[in-house]
N, C-alpha and C positions, 0 to 999 in steps of 0.2 A: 571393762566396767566404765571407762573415760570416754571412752568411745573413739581411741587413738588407732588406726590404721596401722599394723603390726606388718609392716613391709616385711621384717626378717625372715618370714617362712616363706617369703615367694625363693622360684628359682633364681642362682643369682644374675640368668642371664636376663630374666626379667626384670631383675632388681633394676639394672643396670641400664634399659631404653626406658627408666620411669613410665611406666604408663598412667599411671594417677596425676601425672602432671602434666596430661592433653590437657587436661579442663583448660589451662592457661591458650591451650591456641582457640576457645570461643568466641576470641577479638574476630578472628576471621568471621563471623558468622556475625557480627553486630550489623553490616552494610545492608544484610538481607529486613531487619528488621521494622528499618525505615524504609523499604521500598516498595512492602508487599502490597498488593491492592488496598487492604483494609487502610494503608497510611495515606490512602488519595491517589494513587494510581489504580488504575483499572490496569488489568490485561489477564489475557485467558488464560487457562488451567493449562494447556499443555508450557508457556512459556514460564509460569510458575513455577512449574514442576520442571523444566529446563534450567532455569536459574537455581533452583533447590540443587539439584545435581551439582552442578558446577559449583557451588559453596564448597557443599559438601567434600568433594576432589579437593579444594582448595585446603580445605581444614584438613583434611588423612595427607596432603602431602606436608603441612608447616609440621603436623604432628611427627613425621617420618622424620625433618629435618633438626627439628629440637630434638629426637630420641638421637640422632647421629652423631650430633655437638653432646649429647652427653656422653655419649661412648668415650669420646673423643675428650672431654674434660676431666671427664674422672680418671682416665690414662695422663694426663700431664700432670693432673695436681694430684695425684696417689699420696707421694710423699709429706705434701705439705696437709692433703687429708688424715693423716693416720696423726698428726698431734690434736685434730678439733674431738672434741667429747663424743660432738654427733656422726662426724661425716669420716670418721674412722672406718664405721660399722658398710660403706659402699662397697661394692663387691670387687673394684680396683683394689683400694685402699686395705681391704681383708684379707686379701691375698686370692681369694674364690675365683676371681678373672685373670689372668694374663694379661699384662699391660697393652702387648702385640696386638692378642687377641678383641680388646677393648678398639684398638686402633684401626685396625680392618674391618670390625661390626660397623664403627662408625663412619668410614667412609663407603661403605655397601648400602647400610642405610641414606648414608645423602645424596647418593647418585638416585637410591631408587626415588628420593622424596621429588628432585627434577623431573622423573619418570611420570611421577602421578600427573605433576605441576602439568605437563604439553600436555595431558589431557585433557586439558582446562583450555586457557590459550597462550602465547606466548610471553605478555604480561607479567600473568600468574608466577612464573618459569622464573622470569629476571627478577621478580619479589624473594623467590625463594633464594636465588643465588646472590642475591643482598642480604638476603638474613644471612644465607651460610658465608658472605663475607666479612660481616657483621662481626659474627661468632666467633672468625677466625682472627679478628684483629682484637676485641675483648681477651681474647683468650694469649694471644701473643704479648699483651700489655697493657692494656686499656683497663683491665680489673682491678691491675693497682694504684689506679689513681683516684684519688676521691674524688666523690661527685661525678665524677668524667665514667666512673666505671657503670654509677646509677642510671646517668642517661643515657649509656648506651644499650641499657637494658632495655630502659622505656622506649627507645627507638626500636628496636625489636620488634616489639609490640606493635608501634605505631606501621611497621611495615607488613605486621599480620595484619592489622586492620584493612590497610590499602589493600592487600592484596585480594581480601574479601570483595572490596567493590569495585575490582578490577575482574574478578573474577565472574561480576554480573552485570562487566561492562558500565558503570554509573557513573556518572563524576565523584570525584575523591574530598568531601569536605573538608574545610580547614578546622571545622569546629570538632570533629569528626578524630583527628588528628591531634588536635590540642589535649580534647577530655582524656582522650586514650595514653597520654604522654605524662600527662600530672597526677595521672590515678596510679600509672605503674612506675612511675618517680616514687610519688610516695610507697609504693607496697615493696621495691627496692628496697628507699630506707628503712621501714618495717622489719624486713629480711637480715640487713644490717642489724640494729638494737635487737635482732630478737639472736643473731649468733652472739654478741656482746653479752647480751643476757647469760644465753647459755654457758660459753667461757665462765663466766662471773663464779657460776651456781657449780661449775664442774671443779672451781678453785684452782691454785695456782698450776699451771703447763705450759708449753713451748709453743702452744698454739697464741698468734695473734692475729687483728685483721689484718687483713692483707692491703686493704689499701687506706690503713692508718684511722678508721674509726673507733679508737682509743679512748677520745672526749668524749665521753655521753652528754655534755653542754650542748657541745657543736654538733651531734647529730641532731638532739634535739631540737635544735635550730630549724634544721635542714627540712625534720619531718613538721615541723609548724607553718615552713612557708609551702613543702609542697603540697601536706595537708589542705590547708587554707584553699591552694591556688586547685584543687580536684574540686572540692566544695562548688567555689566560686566560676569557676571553667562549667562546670554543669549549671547553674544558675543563669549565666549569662548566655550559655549556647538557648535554652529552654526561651527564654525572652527576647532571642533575635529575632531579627527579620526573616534571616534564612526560617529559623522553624516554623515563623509568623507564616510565612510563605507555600512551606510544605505541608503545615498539618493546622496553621487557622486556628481558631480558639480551643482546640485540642492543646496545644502548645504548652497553654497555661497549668493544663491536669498534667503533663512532664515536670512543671517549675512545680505543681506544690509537694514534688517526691521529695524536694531538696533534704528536707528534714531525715529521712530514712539512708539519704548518702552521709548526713552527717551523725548517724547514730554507727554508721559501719566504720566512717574514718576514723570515729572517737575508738571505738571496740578495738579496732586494729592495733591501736597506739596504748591503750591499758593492757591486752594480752600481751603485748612485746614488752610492756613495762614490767610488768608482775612474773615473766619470764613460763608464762603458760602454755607454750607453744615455742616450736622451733622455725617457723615457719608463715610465712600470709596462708599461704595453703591450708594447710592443718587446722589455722582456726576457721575458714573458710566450710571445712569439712565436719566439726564436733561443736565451734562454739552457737548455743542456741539463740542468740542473741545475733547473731549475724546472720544464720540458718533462715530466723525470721524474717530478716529486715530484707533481707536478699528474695526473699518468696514473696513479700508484701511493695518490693518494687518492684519484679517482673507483674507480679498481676497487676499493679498500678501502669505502669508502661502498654500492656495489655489495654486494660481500660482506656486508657488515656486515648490512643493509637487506633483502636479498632473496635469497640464497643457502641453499638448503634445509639442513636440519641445522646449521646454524653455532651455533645456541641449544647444541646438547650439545658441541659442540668450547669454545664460548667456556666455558661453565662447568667441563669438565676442565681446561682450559688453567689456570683463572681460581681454581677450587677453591673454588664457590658453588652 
């Protein structure tokens, strides 16, 4: 009736390579969206549909390599999973997998996700083997540190991104880089207040965060400046030069989306307050208020991007 995604009836081998949490490697797939003809590059349908492929390979091997680090997480933190309310219920932590078992899925899947990767090109390859080093150094102890643990997450991200526009050969923007580090900073801390939440609501247990965000002051902090700086990082990429440069008075129809990134960063931050969701994810998937906003900036981006005539609409509109 919520419209909450009942994981528990899958098998729990699938519980286990999360599959509903690919959507997260659609960073790889951002580089393609500035490059395509319609954004002012011409080039013909067979290199389109070249570069399409090659995304696409990019994205099934990060997907492979985040399923492998989860085999491979949920077998080391079993024990300290079975005190949290929610993350009890994963198929290490319930006992349904074998921790071994968990440990050899996940390293089968991460050799195979390098396998995809050389099909791509070599690039691709050492993207992937940065994240999986990544993974393995968060995982070793980098999770328990505050802050430190958040942006090593958002560097994650930032090296799916790269790896996208490595994967269609581009250059690698800095702005590029930046948006995709302050958006998944913030959706970290989100992740953060919303297990906080959860604890709260589940009442007293043995479960706490792991890397000390106890304060709800001082998160709150944390999700105000990196909030702001997602906001603001999209605003200022939108009225560079770089964009001035690639997409011309189109540019301007990207900066007037700002307002529907700040109706998501706000949503994000009252579902995680109001303890609605366990997850960025989950609200991502059921709240309708983000459902929209998310649908009413891709087809803005769409518009903006690739929508014949909008160059003379935006400058009547705009009075340039």
């Amino acid at each position: 009736m919520g419209g909450r995604v009942d994981t528990t009836m899958m098998h729990p081998w699938i519980r286990l390579l999360r599959p509903s949490d690919w959507v997260k490697n659609v960073f790889v797939l951002v580089p393609i969206v500035f490059w395509l003809p319609g954004a002012g590059r011409g080039s013909e349908a067979s290199v389109v549909q070249a570069k399409g492929v090659s995304e696409l390979l990019a994205f099934a091997a990060f997907c492979l390599a985040a399923s492998g680090w989860y085999c491979i997480n949920d077998a080391l933190d079993a024990a300290e999973d079975r005190l949290h309310p929610i993350k009890r219920r994963r198929p290490v932590a319930s006992g349904q997998v074998a921790t071994a078992t968990a440990l050899m899925l996940g390293v089968v899947i991460a050799a195979a996700a390098m396998g995809v990767a050389a099909a791509v090109n070599a690039a691709v390859v050492w993207a992937v083997v940065t994240y999986l080093v990544l993974q393995a150094f968060y995982n070793i102890g980098l999770k328990r540190l505050i802050f430190v643990d958040a942006a090593t997450i958002a560097t994650g991200f930032c090296v799916r991104a790269v790896a996208g526009a490595l994967a269609i050969d581009v250059p690698v923007s800095i702005w590029l880089v930046l948006c995709v580090f302050f958006l998944t900073l913030y959706l970290a801390f989100i992740k953060r207040m919303c297990d906080l939440s959860a604890s709260r609501r589940a009442g007293p247990g043995n479960w706490k965060p792991r890397a000390g965000y106890g304060d709800a002051g001082e998160l709150n902090w944390l999700l105000s400046i990196s909030g702001g700086l997602t906001v603001l990082m999209f605003l200022m990429y939108t009225l560079s030069s770089h964009a001035q440069g690639l997409f011309g008075v189109r540019a301007f129809g990207l900066a007037m989306l700002t307002p529907l990134v700040l109706i998501v960063v706000h949503r994000f931050y009252h579902r995680a307050m109001q303890g609605l969701s366990d997850s960025p994810l989950e609200a991502l998937r059921t709240d309708r208020v983000v459902l929209m906003s998310v649908a009413l900036f891709s087809f803005g981006v769409w518009l903006a991007l690739y929508a014949s005539g909008i160059e003379d609409a935006l400058r009547r509109a705009l009075l340039i």
